[in-house]
C-alpha positions as CSV (number, residue, x, y, z in Angstrom):
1,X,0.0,0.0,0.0
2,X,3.0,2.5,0.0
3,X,3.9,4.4,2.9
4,X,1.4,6.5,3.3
5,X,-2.0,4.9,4.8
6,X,-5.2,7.4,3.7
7,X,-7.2,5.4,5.7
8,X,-4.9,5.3,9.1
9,X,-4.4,8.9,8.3
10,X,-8.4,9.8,8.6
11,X,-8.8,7.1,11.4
12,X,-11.5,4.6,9.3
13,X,-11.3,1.0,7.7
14,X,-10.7,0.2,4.0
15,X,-14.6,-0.7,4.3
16,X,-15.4,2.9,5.1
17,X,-18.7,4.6,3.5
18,X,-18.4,7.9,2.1
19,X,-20.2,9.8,4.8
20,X,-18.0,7.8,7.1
21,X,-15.0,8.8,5.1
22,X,-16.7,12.6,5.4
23,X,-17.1,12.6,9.1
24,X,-13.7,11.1,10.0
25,X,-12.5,14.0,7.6
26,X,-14.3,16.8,9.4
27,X,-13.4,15.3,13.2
28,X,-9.4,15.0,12.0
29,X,-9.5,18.7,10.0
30,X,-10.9,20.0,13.2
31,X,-8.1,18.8,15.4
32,X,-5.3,19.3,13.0
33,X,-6.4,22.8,11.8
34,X,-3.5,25.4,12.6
35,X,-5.8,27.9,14.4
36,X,-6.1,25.4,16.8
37,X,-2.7,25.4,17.4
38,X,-1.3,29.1,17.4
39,X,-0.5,29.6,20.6
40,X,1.5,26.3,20.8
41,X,5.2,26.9,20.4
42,X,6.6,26.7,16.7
43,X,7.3,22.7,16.6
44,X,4.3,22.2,17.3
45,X,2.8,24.8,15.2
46,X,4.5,23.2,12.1
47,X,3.8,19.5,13.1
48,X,-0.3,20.9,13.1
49,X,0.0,22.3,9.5
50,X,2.1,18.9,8.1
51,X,-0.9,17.0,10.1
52,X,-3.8,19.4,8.6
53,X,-2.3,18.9,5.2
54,X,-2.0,15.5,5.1
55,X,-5.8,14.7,6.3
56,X,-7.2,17.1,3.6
57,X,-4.5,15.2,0.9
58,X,-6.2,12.0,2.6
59,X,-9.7,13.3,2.0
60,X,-8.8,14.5,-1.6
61,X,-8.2,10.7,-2.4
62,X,-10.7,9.2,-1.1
63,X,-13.7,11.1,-1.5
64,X,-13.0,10.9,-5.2
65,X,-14.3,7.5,-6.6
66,X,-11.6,7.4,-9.5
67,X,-8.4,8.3,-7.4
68,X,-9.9,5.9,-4.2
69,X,-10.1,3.0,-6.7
70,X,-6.3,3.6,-7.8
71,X,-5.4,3.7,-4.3
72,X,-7.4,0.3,-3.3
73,X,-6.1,-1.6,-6.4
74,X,-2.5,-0.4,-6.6
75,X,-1.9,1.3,-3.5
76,X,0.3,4.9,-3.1
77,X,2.5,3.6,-5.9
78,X,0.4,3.1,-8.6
79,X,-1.4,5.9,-7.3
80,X,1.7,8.5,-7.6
81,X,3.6,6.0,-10.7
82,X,4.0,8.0,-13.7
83,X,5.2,11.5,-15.5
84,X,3.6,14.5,-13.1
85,X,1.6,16.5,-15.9
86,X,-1.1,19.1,-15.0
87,X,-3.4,18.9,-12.0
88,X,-6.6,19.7,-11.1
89,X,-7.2,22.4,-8.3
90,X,-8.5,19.4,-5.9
91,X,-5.5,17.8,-5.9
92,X,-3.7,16.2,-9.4
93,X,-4.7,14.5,-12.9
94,X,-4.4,10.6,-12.2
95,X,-5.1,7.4,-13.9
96,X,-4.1,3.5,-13.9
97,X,-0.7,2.8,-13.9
98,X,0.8,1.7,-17.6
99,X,-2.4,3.2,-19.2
100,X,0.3,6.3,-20.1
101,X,-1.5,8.7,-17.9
102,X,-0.4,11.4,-15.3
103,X,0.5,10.8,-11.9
104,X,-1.8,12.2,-8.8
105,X,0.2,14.6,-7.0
106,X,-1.8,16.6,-4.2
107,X,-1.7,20.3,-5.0
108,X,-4.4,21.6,-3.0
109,X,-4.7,24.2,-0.3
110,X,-6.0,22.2,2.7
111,X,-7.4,25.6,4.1
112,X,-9.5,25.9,0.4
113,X,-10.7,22.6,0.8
114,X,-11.9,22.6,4.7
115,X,-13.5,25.8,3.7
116,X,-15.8,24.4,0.9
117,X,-16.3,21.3,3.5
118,X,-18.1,23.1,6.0
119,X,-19.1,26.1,4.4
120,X,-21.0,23.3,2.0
121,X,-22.6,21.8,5.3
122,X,-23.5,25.9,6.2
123,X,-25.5,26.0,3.1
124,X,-27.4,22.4,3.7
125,X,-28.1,23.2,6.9
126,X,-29.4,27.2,6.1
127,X,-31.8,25.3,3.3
128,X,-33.0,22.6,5.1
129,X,-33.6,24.5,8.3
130,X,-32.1,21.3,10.9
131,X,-30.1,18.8,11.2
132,X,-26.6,17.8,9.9
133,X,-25.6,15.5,6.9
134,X,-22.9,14.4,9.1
135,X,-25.0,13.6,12.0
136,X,-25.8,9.7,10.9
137,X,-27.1,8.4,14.5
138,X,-29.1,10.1,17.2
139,X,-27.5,9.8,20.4
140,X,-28.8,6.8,23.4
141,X,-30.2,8.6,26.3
142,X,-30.6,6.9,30.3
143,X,-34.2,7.2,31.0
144,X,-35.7,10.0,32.3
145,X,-37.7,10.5,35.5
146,X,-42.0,10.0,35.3
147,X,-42.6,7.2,33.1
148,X,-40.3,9.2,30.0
149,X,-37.9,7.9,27.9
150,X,-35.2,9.0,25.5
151,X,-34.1,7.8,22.9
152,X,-33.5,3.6,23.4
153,X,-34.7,3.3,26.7
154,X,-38.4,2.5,27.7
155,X,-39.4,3.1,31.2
156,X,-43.2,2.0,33.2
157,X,-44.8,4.6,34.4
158,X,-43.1,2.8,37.8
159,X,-39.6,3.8,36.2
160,X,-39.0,0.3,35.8
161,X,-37.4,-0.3,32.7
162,X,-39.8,-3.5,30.9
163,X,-42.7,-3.0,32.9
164,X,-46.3,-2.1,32.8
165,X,-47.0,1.4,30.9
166,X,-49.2,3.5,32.1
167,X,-51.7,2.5,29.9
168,X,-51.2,-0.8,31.6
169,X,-49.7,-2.5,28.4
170,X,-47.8,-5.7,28.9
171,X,-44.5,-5.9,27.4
172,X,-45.2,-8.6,24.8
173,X,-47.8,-6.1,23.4
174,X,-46.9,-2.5,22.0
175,X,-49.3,0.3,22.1
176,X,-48.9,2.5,18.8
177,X,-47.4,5.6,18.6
178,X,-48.3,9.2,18.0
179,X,-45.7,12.1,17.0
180,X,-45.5,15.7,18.2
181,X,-43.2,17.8,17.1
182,X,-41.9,20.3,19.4
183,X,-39.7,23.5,18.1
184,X,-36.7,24.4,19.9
185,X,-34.3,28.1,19.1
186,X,-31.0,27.2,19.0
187,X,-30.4,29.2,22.5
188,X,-32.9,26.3,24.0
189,X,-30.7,23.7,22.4
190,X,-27.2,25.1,23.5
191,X,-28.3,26.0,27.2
192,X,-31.0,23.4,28.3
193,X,-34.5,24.1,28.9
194,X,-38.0,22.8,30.2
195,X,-40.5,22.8,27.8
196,X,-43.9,22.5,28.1
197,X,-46.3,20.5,25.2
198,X,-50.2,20.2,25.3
199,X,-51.7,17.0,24.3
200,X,-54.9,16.2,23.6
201,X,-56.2,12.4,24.0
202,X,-59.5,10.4,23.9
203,X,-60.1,7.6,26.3
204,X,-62.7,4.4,26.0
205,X,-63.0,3.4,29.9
206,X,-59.1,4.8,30.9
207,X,-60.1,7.5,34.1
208,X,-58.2,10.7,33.1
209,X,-58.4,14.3,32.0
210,X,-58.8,15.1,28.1
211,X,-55.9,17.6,27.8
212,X,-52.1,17.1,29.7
213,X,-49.4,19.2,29.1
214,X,-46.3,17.1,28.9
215,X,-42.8,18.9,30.6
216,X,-40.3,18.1,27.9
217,X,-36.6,18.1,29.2
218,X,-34.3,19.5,26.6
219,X,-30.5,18.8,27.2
220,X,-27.5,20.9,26.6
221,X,-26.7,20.0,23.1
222,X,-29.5,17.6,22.1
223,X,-29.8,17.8,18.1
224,X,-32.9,18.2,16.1
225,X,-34.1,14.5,15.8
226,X,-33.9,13.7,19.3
227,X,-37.0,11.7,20.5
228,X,-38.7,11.7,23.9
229,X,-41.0,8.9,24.5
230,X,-44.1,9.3,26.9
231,X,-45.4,6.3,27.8
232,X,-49.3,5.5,27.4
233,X,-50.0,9.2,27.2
234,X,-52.0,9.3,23.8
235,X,-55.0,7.9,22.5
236,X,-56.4,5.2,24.2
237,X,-56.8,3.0,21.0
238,X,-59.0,-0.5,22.9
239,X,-59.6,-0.8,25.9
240,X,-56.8,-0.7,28.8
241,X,-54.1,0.4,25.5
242,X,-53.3,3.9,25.0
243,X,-50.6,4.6,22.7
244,X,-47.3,6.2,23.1
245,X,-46.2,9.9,22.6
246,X,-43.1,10.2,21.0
247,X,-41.9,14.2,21.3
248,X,-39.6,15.1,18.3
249,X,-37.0,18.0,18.6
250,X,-36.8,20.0,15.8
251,X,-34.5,23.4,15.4
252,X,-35.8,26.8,14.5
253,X,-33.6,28.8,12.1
254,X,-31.5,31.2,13.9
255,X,-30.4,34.1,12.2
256,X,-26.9,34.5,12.5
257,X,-25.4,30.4,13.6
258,X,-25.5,27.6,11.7
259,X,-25.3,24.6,13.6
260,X,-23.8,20.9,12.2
261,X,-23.2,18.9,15.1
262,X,-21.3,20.0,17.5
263,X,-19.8,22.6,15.4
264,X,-21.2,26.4,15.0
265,X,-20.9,28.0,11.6
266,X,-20.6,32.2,12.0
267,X,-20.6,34.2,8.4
268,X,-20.0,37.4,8.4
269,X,-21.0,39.5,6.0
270,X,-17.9,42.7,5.3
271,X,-17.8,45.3,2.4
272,X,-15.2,45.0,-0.5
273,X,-13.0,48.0,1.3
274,X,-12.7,45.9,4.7
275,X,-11.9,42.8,2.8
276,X,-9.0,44.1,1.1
277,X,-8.1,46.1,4.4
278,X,-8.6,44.0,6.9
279,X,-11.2,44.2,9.8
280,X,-12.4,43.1,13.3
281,X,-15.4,41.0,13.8
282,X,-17.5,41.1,17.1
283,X,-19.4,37.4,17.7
284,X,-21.7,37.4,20.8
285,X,-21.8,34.2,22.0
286,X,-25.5,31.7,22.7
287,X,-24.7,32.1,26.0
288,X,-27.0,32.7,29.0
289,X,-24.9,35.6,29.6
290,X,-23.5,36.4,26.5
291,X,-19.9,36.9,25.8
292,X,-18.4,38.7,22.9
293,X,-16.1,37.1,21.0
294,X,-13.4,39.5,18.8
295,X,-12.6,37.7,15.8
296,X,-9.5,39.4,13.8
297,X,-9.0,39.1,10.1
298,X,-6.3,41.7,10.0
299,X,-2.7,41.2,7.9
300,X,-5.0,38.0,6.4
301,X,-5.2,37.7,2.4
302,X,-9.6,37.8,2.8
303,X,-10.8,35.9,-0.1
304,X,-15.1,34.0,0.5
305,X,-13.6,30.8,1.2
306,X,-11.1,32.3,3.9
307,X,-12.2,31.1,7.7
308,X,-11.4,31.1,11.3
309,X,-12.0,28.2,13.6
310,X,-12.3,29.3,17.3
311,X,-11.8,26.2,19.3
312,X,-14.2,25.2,22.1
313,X,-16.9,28.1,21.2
314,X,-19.0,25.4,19.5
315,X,-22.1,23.5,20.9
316,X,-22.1,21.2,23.8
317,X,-21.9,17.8,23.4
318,X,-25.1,16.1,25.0
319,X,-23.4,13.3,27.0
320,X,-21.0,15.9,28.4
321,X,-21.8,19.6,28.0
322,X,-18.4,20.6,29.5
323,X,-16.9,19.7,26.1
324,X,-18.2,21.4,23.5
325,X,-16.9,21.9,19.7
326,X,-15.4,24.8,17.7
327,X,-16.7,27.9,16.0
328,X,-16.1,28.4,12.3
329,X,-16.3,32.1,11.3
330,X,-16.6,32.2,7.1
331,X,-16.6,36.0,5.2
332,X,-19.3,36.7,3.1
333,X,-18.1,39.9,0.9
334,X,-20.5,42.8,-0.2
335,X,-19.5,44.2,-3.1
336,X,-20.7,47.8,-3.7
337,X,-23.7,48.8,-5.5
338,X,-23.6,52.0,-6.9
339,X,-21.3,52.3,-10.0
340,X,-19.8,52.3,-12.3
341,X,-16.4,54.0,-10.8
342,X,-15.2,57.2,-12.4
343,X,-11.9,56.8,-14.3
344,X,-10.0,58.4,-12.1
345,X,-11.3,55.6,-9.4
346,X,-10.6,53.4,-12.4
347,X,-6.8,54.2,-11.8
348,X,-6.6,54.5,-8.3
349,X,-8.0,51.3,-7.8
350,X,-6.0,49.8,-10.9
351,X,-3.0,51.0,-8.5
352,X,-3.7,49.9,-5.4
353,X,-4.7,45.9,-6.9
354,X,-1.4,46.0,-9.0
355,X,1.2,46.9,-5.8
356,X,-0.6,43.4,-4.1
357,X,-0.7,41.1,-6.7
């Protein structure tokens, strides 16, 4: 296989899918990326940026179907065999070894390429409103107190797990289930909350009120998706049976974060002028009490794929909200929209461009 080991290098199995392949790309990017590590000392600085560049050259491979199938058949060698000739922006021009081809040669910008990554996720998640493409399986939850379970765990209304419902089902004998979706902000999702659903339910010759509002318990960094099961709490379908509740979280837009896992997406929109000048950025934080963040992009070459990752100001994670991932700050850039420039604009600007290029 050559000395270099893609799959070692992203942390997955020859076997992996490509959202698998995808994920273990985004976790190892994250760790490796140099922002991360600026305030290391200098060794360490360099050994990030040899690490960041060698997951995204690992990524580059295989997430492409042609250049993964090289690498499978006839490993780094075959992979790299042959007279280096063009490139694409990705990475290199590649193709089977003796079929008189060009070798793959990785000539990417890592930072280019983690910047399309997630500022690709940033536009799924804006369209579809929730969720994360990279989010494949909702977490297990421990029971919860009063007959409610989460996600994997069914309690009696006892809070014995395998006993009687409430409904007084049996466990050989499922009640049906009905769905309510409950709406969360993002702030409810990143600090915890209590909320509170009204149900309405009919009952045959069960003994209990037609209305109940349910107390929904939302964890510190549960995701859109996340299902809370209510035992016996809905419709009481024959006699003795009353279905199941199962509360759904779902995530309102916000209008400024993006989130895709455990990691916050920030764009900020700057004019041209700032762009080319550099700027300051002030990010107040989900918070309970708010922090603000100051984000410099000064002395940096601003192009819109540029970013900043700002470790551990991402969302919790659910099983242990003291960790929590990064923030990813992208530039959006206005351009101006009077015009056109007069011509003496036309050579001051002509200038200014030329003395930087």
């Amino acid at each position: 296989m050559g000395k270099t080991d893609y799959y070692g290098i992203l942390g997955v199995g020859k076997g992996a899918t490509d959202e698998e392949i995808k994920k273990a790309y985004k976790k190892m990017a994250l760790k490796w990326h140099p922002d991360r590590h600026a305030s290391k000392s200098d060794a360490e600085q360099k050994k990030a940026e040899e690490q960041f560049k060698e997951v995204a050259e690992a990524f580059d491979v295989l997430s492409d179907p042609q250049k993964k199938q090289i690498y499978d058949t006839y490993g780094e060698e075959g992979l790299k065999a042959g007279p280096a000739e063009g490139g694409a922006a990705g990475g290199g021009a590649q193709s089977f070894p003796g079929g008189g081809g060009v070798r793959y040669e990785f000539r990417g910008d890592p930072r280019e390429i983690f910047a399309r990554f997630f500022q690709g996720g940033f536009e799924r998640n804006r369209s579809f409103g929730e969720g994360s493409p990279f989010d494949g399986f909702d977490d297990l939850f421990a029971a919860g107190a009063g007959g409610t379970r989460m996600e994997g765990a069914r309690v009696g209304g006892g809070g014995v797990p395998g006993g009687f419902g409430r409904g007084g089902v049996a466990p050989n004998k499922r009640p049906s289930v009905v769905v309510k979706n409950l709406h969360c902000t993002l702030e409810e999702l990143y600090r915890g909350a209590t909320k509170r659903l009204k149900i309405t339910r009919k009952s045959r010759t069960m003994q209990r009120d037609t209305t109940k509002v349910l107390e929904v318990p939302v964890r510190r960094g549960f995701k859109a998706g996340t299902k809370i099961t209510y035992p016996g709490e809905g419709d009481e379908t024959e006699p003795g049976v009353a279905q199941d509740v199962v509360v759904v979280l779902k995530e309102k837009q916000h209008p400024l974060f993006v989130r895709e896992g455990e990691t916050l997406h920030y764009r900020a929109r700057v004019d041209l002028v700032d762009a080319l000048c550099g700027f300051k950025i002030d990010v107040t934080t989900l918070d309970e009490q708010p922090r603000v963040l100051r984000v410099s992009f000064q002395n940096v070459n601003v192009t819109p794929s540029t970013t900043k990752v700002i470790p551990g100001e991402g969302f919790p994670n659910s099983k242990n909200p003291a960790e929590r991932g990064d923030l990813i700050v992208s530039v959006d850039v206005k351009f101006p929209r009077r015009g056109p420039l007069s011509q003496d604009h036309h050579a001051a600007v002509r200038a200014a461009l030329a003395s930087i290029s």
